[in-house]
N, C-alpha and C positions, 0 to 999 in steps of 0.2 A: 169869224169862226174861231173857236179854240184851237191853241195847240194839243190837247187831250185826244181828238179823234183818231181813231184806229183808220189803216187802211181802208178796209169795209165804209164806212161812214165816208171816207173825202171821197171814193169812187161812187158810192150811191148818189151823194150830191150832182153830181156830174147829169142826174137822169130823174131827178125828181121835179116836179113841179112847184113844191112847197118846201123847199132848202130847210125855213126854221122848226122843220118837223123833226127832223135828222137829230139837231144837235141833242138832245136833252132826252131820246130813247136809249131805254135800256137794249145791252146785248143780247138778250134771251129775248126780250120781245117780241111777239108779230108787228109786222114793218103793217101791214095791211090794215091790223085792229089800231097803229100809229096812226093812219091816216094816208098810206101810200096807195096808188091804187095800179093794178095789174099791168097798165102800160109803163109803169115806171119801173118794176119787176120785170119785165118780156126786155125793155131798154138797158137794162143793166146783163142778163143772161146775153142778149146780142151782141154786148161790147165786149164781158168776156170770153166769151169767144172767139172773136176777132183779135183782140190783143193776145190771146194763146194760141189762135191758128189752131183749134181743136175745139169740135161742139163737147158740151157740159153733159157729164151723163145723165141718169133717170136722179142719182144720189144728192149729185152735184142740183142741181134745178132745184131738188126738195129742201138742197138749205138754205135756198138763196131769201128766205122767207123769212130772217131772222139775220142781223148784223154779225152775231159772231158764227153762224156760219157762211156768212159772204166773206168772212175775214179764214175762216175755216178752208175755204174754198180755195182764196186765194196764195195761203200759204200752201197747200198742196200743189198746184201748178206753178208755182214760183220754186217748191221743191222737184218735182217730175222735171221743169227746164231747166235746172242744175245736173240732175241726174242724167238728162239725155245729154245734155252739153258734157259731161265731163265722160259718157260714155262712146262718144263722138270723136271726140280730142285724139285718142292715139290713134284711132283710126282715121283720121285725117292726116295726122304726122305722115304717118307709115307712107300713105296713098302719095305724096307730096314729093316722100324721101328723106324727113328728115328723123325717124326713127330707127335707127338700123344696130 
């Protein structure tokens, strides 16, 4: 596999059937009209989910249908878990006692 793949693309890998489909789709493309078929889509929404500990919304699902928004997706909860982590931070200080 190339080093060119986007996140989106090495994580799809991980759940497809037919790996050498992946490399050479475009980012706006349908994964589906690519060749992918809906267990490998349902396998991909199940792991991120698990890996974020939070099911995908209605928005989230809708773009996993296309690579740059599975890469779309995943920079937004790679953002919300910075954002909860660093919203978390003083308030665990404090709770601890080391913020005073």
């Amino acid at each position: 596999m190339s080093d060119h793949l986007t996140p989106g693309h090495r994580l799809l890998l991980e759940f497809v059937d037919l790996p050498q489909l992946i490399e050479g789709v475009p980012g706006d493309a349908d994964l589906i009209n690519a060749g992918l078929n809906s267990g490998d889509l349902i396998r991909l929404a199940l792991a991120l989910e698990e890996r974020t500990g939070t099911p995908l919304d209605d928005d989230e699902l809708g773009a996993l249908h296309t690579l740059d928004g599975i890469n779309q997706v995943l920079v937004s909860r790679e953002a919300a878990e910075l954002t909860d982590a660093a919203a978390t931070a003083p308030a665990a200080a404090t709770a601890s006692g080391e913020a005073r």
